[in-house]
C-alpha positions as CSV (number, residue, x, y, z in Angstrom):
1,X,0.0,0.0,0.0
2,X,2.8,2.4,0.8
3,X,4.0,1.9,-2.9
4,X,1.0,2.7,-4.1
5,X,0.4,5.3,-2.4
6,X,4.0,6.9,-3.3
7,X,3.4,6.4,-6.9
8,X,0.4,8.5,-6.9
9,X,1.9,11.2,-4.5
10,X,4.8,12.2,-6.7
11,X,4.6,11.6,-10.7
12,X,8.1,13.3,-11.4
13,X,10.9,10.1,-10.8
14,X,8.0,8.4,-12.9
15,X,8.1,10.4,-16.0
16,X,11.4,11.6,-15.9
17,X,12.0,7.7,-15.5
18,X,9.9,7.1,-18.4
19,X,11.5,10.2,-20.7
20,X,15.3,8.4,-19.9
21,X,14.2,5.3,-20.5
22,X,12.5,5.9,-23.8
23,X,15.0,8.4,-25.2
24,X,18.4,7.3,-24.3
25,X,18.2,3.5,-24.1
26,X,17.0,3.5,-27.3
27,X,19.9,5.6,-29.1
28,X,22.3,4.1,-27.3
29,X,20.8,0.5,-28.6
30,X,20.3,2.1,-31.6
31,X,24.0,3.2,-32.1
32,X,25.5,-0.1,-31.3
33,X,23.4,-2.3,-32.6
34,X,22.4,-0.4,-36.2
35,X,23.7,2.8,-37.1
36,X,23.8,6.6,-34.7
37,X,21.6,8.2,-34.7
38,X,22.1,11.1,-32.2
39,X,21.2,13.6,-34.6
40,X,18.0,13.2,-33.8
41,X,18.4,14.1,-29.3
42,X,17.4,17.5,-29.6
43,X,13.5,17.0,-30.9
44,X,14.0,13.6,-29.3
45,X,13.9,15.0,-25.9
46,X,10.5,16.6,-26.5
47,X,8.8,13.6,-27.7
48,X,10.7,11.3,-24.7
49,X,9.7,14.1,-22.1
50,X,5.4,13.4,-24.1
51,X,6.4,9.7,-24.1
52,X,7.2,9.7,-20.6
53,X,4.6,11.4,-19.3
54,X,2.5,8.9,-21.0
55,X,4.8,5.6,-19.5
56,X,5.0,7.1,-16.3
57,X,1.2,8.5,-15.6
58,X,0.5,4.4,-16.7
59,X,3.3,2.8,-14.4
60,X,2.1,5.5,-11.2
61,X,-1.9,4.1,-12.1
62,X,-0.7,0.5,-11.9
63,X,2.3,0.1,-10.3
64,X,0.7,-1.3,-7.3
65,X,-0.5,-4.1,-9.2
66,X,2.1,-5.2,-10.4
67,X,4.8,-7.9,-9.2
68,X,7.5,-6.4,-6.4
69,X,11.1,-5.5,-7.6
70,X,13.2,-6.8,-9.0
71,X,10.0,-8.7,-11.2
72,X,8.1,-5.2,-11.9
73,X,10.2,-4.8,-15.1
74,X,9.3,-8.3,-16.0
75,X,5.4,-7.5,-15.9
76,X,6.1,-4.2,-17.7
77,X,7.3,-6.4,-20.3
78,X,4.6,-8.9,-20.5
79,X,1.9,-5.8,-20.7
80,X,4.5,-4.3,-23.7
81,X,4.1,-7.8,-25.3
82,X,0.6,-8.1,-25.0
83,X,0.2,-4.6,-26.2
84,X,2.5,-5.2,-29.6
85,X,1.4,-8.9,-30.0
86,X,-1.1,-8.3,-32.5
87,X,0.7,-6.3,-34.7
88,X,3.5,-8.5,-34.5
89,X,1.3,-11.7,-35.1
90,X,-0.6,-9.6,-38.4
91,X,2.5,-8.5,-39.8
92,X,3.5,-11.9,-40.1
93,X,0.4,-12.9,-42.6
94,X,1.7,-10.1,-45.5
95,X,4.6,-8.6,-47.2
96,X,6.2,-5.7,-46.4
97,X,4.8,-2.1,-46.3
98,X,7.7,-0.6,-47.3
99,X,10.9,-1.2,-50.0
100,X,13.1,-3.2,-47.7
101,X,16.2,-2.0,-49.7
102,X,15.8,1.9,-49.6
103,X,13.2,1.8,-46.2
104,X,11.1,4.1,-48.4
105,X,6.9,3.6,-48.8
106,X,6.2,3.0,-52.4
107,X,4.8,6.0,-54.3
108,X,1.1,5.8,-53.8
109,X,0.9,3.5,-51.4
110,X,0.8,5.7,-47.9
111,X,-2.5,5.4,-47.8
112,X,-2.7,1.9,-47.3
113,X,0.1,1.7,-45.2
114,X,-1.3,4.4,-42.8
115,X,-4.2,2.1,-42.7
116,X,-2.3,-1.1,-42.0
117,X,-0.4,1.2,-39.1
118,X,-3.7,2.2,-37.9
119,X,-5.3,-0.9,-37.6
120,X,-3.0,-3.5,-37.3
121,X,-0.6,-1.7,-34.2
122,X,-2.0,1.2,-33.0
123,X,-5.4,0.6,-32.5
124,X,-4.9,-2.7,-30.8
125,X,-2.1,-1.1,-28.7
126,X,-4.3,1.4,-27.5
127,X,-7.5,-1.1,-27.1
128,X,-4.9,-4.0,-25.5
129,X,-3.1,-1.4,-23.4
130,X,-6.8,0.0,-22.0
131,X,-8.2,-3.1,-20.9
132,X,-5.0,-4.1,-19.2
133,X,-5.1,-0.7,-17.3
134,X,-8.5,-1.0,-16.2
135,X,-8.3,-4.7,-15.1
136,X,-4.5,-3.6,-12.8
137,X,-6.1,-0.3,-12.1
138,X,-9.9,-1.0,-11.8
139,X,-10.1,3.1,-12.6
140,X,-11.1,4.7,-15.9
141,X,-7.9,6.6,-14.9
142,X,-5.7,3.5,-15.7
143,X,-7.3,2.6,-18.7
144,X,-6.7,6.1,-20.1
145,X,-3.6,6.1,-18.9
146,X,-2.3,2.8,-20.2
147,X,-4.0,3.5,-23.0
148,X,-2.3,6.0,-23.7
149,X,1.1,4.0,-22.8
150,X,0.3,1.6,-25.4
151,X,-0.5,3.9,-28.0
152,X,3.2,5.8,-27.1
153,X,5.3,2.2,-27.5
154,X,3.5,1.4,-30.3
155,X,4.5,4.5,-32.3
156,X,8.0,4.4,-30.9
157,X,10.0,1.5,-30.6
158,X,7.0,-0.6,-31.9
159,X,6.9,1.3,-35.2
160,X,8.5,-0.5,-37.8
161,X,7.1,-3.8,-36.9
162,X,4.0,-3.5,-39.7
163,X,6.5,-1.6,-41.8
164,X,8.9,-5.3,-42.2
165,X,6.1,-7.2,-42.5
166,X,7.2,-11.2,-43.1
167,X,10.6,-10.5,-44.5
168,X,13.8,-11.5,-43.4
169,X,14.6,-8.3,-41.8
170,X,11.7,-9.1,-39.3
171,X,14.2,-10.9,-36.8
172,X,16.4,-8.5,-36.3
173,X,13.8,-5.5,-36.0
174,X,12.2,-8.4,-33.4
175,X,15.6,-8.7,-32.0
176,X,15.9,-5.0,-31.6
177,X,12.5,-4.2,-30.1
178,X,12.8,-7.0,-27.9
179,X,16.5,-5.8,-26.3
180,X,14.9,-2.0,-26.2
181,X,11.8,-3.3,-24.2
182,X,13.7,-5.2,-21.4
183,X,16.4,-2.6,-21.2
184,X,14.3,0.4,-21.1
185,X,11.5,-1.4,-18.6
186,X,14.8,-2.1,-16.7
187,X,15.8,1.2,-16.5
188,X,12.6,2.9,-16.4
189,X,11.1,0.3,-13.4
190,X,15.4,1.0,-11.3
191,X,15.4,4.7,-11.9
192,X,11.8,5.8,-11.0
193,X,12.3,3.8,-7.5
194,X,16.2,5.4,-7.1
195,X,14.7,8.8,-8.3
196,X,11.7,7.8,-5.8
197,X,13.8,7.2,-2.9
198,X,15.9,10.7,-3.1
């Protein structure tokens, strides 16, 4: 209860938790593992600091709900998976949306792949990411928040999964999105209970 109670009490180590997490775990995985990409830390901030708030309102609605540390970043896993798992599943079932060789949409096709994007991952994300809010937070509060959370990964590290559809490059965009979710639930779950704790 006391958990709970300080995760409502004070949002901040939450979303500034969140913003680190989201920003900087994935340039630095993004540096090593495909190409840097710092360029892009300056408008990067603002959208981690809009991500974060996002994350972190979600983890302060149900945080108490989930497992004790060190198995919190687990769970924030499992509810990352459960919120990308249909758009990894659908992507699976088509070609790519995009020209694997040059990462570039096809001229005249952005219409249709807005509209696989839209229905295939972010819709889902946000439905998924609701319903698990509401059942760990039981508040219309969580749902929105979480929501909201799922709607955030999705568009971020989550975004190029209907884009690779069944190709080869698949597993290593897997691969990637995989190591980014553990690390930055790691580092999101560790630094909002250190930044907590000051």
């Amino acid at each position: 209860m006391g958990a709970a109670a300080g995760l409502e009490r004070n949002l901040t180590p939450h979303l500034i938790a969140g913003a680190a997490a989201g920003l900087l775990v994935f340039l630095i995985i993004h540096h090593f593992w495909i190409k840097p990409i710092w360029f892009i830390l300056p408008p990067g901030l603002v959208i981690a600091a809009l991500g974060g708030l996002a994350v972190g309102w979600s983890y302060a609605e149900i945080g108490s709900a989930l497992p004790p540390r060190p198995f919190t970043f687990l769970a924030v896993v499992a509810l990352i998976a459960l919120t990308l798992s249909p758009a990894i599943l659908l992507a699976q079932t088509r070609p790519a949306l995009i020209d694997i060789r040059t990462g570039v949409i096809p001229p005249g096709d952005a219409g249709r792949v807005i509209a696989h994007v839209v229905l295939e991952m972010l819709l889902p994300a946000v439905i998924l990411g609701g319903m698990a809010g509401w059942f760990l937070g039981h508040t219309p509060r969580a749902a929105l928040a979480t929501a909201l959370a799922g709607l955030v990964f999705a568009l971020g590290p989550g975004h190029n999964v209907p884009l690779l559809g069944s190709t080869s490059a698949v597993t290593k965009g897997l691969a990637l999105l995989l190591a980014i979710t553990l690390v930055s639930a790691w580092v999101m779950v560790e630094a909002s209970a250190w930044l907590g704790n000051r």
